[in-house]
N, C-alpha and C positions, 0 to 999 in steps of 0.2 A: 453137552447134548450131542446127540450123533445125527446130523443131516441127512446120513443114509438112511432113515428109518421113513423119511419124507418118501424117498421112492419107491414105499410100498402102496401109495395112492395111486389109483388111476389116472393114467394123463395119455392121451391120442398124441397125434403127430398132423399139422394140417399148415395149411397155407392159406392164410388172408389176405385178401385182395382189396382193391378199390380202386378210386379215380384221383388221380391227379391232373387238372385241368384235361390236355387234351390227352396224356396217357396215361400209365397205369401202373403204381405200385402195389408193394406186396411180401411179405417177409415169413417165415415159420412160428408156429405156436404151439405151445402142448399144453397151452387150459383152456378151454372151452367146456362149456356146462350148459345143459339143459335146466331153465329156471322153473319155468309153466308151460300148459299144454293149453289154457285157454285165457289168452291167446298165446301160442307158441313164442319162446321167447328166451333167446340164448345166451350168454356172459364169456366174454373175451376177454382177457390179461394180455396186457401189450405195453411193451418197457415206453417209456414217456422218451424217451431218446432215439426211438424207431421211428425213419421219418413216413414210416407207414400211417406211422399214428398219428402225426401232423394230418395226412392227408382224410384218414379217417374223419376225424373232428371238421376238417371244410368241407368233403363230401356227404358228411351224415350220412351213410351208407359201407356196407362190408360184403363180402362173401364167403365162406371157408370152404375148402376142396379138403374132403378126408382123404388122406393121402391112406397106401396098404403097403403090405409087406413086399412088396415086388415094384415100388415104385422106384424108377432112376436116381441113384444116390446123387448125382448131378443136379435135378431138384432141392433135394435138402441145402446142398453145398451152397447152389445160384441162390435161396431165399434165406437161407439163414448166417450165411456170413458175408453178404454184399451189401449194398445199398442201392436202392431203388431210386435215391438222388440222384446218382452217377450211372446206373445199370440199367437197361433196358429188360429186366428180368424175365418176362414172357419171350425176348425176340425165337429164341431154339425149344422154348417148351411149347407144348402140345395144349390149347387152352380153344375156350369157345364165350362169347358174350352173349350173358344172362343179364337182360335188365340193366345191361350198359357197363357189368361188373367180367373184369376175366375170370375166368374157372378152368382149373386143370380137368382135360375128360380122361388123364388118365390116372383118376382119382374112385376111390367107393363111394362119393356121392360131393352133394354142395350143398350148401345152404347160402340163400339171397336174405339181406337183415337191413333194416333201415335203425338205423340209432334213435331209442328212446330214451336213454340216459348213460350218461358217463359220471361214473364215480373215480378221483385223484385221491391214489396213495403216494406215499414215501417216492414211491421209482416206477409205479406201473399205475396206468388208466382202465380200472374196468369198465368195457363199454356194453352194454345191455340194448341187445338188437332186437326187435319184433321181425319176426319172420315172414318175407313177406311171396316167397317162391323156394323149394323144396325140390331134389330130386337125384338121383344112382345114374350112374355110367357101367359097375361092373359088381359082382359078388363076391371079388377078391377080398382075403382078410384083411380088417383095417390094420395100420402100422401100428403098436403100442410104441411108448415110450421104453419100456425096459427093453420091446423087441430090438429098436433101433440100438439102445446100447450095448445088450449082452450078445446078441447073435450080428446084425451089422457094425459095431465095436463105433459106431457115431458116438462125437464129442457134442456139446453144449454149445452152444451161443453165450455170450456172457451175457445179453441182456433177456436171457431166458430167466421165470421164474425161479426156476429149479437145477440153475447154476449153481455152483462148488468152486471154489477158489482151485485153480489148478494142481495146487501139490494134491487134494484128494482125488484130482482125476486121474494125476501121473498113479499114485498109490494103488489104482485101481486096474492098473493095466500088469501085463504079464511080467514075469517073473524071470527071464530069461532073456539071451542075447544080447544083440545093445539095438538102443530104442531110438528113433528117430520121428522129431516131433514137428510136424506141419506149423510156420511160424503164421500163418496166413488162420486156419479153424484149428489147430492143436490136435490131428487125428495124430495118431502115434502109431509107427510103421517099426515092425521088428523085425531085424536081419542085421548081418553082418554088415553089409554092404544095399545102398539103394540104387539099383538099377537105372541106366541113364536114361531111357525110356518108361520111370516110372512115373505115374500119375495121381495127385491124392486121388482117392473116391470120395472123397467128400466135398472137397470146393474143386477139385481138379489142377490143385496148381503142379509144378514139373520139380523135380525131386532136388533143383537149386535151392526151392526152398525151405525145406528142411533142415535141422538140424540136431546132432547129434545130442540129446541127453543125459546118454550115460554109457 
């Protein structure tokens, strides 16, 4: 079977939020689903190992910020390859409280959900939110999932659905030079040489941490 053929499905780019006691985690996702319109009512996949999702389940409550195609790749980087255990992930993003939930405003919109049901698979908890507040920040396009990988050249999360064992990630990147791979999110930087002054774009670490693939 070829797993590429999965990323002909639609899948967004967003950030789910919540409460953990008196602060606030929150990680990245690319499945979210509109289930019904009466009453409004959305479906999250979130790896059972996100301690987002711990927090989820005692706050009964979520948020999502549709992130766009022009949002700070430093976003993706802070919620999808940190942890919200150890990270204070909101402290330098740009966020505003809805309903006691963070939300990115510099996002194409939010949605506020309160947990009506969580279904446990294998590795991920679908949580089924009722909508319980709605609303846009900007008309910028939203980010797609292929946009983030074939035009911003962003890596996976491994506890993302729609992870790939890394040899098919490496297999997917260019063809030339020599390749230099972030040990921290696995973005993959080509050149000869990396700049000492270089910086991932995607979790930001400094070019020590890289290292040579090929």
């Amino acid at each position: 079977m070829d797993p590429k053929i999965l990323g002909n499905l639609s899948y967004g780019v967003y950030v789910i939020s919540t409460l953990d006691q008196e602060k606030y985690a929150g990680c990245l996702a690319n499945s979210v689903i509109q289930i019904s319109s009466k009453p409004y009512t959305v479906l999250v996949s979130m790896h059972r190992d996100n301690y987002t999702n711990v927090c989820i389940k005692k706050c009964k409550k979520f948020g999502i910020s549709i992130l766009n195609e022009e949002t700070d790749l430093n976003v993706i980087g802070t919620f999808g390859f940190q942890s919200s255990k150890s990270v204070n992930k909101f402290h330098n993003i740009r966020n505003q409280l809805i309903q006691e939930v963070p939300i990115l405003t510099d996002s194409c919109g939010y949605i506020i959900c309160s947990v009506v049901d969580a279904i446990e698979t294998s590795t991920h908890t679908l949580f089924i939110g009722e909508v319980e507040k709605m609303g846009g920040y900007n008309e910028k396009s939203p980010m797609t999932y292929r946009y983030y990988h074939e035009v911003l050249k962003g890596t996976t999360p491994k506890n993302a659905p729609t992870y790939i064992e890394q040899k098919n990630e490496e297999e997917r990147v260019f063809k030339s030079k020599k390749k230099w791979k972030c040990k921290v999110c696995g973005y993959i930087y080509e050149a000869e040489e990396i700049p000492k002054d270089f910086l991932c774009p995607i979790c930001g670490q400094p070019h020590t941490e890289f290292v040579l693939i090929e």
